[in-house]
C-alpha positions as a printed NumPy array, in Angstrom:
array([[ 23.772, -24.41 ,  46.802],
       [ 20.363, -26.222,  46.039],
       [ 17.858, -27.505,  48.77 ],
       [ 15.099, -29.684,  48.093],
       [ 11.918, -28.32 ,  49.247],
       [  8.213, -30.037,  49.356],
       [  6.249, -26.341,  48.921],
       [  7.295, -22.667,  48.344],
       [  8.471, -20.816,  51.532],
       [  5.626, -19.802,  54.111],
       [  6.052, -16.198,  55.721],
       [  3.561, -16.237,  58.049],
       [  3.332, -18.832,  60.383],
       [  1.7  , -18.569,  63.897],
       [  1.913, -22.56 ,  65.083],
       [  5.565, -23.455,  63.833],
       [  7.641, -21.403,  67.15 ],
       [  6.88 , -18.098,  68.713],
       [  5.875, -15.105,  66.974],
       [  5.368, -14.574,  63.173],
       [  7.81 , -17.133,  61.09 ],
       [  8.942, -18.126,  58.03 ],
       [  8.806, -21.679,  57.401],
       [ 11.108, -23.831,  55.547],
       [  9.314, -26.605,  54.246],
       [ 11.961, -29.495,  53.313],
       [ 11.581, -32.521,  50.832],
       [ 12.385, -36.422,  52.015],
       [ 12.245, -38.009,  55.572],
       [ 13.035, -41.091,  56.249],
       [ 11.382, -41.592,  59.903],
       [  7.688, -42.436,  58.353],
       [  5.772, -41.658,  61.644],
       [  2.124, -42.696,  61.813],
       [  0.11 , -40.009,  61.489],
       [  2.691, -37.619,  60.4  ],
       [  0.167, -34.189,  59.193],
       [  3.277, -33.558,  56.3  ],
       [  3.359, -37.279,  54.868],
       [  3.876, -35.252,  51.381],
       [  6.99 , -34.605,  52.394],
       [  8.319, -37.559,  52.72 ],
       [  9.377, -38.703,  49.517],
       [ 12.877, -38.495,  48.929],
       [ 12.669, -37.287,  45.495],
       [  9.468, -35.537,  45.913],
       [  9.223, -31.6  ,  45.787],
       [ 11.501, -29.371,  43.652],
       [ 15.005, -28.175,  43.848],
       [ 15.355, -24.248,  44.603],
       [ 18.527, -22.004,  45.31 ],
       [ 19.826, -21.242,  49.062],
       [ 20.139, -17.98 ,  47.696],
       [ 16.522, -17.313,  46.611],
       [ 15.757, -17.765,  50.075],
       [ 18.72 , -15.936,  51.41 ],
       [ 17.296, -13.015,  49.423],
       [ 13.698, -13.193,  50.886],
       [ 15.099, -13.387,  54.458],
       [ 17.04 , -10.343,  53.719],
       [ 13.702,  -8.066,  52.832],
       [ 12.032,  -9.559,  55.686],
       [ 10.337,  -6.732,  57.987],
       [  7.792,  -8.405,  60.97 ],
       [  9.193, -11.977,  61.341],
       [ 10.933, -13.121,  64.543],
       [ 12.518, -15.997,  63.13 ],
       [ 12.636, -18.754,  60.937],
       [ 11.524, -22.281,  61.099],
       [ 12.762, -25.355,  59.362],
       [ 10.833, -28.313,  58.819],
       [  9.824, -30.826,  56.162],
       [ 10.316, -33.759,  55.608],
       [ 13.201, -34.208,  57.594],
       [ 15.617, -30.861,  57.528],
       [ 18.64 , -33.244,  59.047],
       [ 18.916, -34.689,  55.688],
       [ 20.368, -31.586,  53.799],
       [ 22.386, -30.061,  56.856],
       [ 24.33 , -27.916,  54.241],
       [ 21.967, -25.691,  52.492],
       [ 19.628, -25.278,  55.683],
       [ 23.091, -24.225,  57.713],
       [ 23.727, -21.77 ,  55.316],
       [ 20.489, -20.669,  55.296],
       [ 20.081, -20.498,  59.109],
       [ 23.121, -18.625,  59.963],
       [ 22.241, -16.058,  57.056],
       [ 19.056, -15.69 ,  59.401],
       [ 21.227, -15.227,  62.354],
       [ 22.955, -12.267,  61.151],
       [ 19.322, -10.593,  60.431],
       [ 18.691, -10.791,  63.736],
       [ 16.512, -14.089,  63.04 ],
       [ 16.157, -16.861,  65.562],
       [ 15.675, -20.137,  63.975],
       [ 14.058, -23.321,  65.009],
       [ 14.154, -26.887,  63.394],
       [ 12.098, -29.648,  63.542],
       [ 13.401, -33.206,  63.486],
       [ 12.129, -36.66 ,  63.747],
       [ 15.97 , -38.019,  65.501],
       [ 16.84 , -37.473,  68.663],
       [ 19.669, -34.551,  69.935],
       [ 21.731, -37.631,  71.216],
       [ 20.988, -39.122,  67.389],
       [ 22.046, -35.722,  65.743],
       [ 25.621, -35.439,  68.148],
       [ 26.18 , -39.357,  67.197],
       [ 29.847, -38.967,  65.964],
       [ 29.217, -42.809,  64.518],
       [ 27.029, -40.839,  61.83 ],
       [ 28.585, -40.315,  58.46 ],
       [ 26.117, -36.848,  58.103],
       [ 27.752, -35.814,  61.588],
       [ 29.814, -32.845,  60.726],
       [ 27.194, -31.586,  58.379],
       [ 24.738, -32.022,  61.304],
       [ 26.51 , -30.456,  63.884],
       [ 27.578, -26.917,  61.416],
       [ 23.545, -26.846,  61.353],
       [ 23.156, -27.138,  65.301],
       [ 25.155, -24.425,  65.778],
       [ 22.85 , -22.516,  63.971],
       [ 19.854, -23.347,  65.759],
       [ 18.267, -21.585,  69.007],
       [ 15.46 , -23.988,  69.649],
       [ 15.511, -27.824,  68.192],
       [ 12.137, -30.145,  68.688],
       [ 13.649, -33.882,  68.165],
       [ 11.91 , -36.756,  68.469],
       [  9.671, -38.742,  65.859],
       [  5.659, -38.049,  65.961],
       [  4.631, -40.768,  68.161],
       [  0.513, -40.816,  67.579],
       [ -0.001, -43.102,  70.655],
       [  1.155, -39.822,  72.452],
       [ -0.49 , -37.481,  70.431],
       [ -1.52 , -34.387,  72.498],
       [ -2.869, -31.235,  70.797],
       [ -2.702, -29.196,  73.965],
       [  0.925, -29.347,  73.589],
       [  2.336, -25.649,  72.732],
       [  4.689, -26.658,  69.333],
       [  5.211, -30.281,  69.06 ],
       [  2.6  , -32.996,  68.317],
       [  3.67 , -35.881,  71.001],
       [  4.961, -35.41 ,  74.34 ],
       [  8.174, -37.682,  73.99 ],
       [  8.987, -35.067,  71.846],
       [ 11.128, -32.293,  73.719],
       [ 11.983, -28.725,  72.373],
       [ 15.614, -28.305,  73.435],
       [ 17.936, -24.903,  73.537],
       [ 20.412, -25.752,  71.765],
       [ 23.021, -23.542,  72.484],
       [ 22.842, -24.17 ,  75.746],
       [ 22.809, -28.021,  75.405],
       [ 25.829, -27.546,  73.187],
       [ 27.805, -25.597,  75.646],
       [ 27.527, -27.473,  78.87 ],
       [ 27.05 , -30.939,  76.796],
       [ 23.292, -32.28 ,  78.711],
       [ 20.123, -31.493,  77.251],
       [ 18.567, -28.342,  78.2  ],
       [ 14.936, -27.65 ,  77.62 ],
       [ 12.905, -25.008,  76.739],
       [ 10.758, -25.082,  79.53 ],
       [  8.312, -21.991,  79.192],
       [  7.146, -24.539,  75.436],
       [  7.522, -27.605,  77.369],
       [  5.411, -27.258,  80.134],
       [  1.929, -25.465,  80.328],
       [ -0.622, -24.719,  78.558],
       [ -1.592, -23.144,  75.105],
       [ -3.106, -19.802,  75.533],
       [ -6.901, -20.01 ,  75.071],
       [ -7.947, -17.364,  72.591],
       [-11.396, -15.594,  73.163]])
């Protein structure tokens, strides 16, 4: 299956979830938050087209990662290939966070016509921080997310007993000052 992506994979992210990541950069959002710091991504069309399996293969050969990290663009808008993608990660013993600009209530909407294709992804997903970039609440103290109306959410938890649970040891605190 084909993803669009904005830039070739990452493998060694420190600022994208905890521990050494790969990140999944993908193409088109639709949210256009002010101030977004991945406005190149946001083009719909943008980026190039590359095989789930390409990445599949370099997850397989990974060796120090702890997980994997989608983002973009908006990774909500091609549920399919990143599902596929994620769960591969889950059986190498991957965890996997997303990024998104909707809410979890926005994601779980069954109104949505995208909301079976969302929900396979979900299930695939440890840690999920929703919410658009809101500048007016930028904070760059903030351990993984830009804005605090932004929450980062377990979602298997949340999925299971149906109520938001948050991640609280990236919620609240914080970052680590390096010396």
């Amino acid at each position: 299956m084909k993803l669009r992506v904005a830039a070739p994979t990452i493998f060694d992210s420190i600022v994208d979830g905890p521990g050494l990541r790969v990140v999944i950069w993908s193409q088109g959002c639709i949210h256009d938050c002010i101030g977004c710091h991945n406005s190149q991504t946001h083009n719909i069309k943008g980026g190039y087209e590359i095989d789930t399996g390409d990445i599949i293969y370099e997850i397989k050969n990974l060796n120090l990662q702890r997980g994997i990290t989608l983002s973009g663009g908006e990774p909500f808008l091609q549920p399919e290939p990143l599902a596929i993608i994620a769960k591969e990660a889950k059986v190498n013993n991957l965890d996997v966070w997303a990024y998104t600009g909707f809410t979890f209530e926005e994601l779980l909407d069954k109104s949505n016509n995208m909301y079976r294709e969302r929900r396979k992804l979900l299930k695939e997903i440890d840690v999920l921080v929703d919410g658009k970039f809101e500048i007016d609440k930028k904070d760059i103290s903030l351990r993984f997310r830009g804005s605090y109306n932004q929450r980062i959410i377990d979602v298997q938890e949340s999925l299971k007993l149906n109520d938001i649970i948050l991640k609280n040891e990236y919620m609240f605190g914080e970052m680590p000052v390096v010396k």
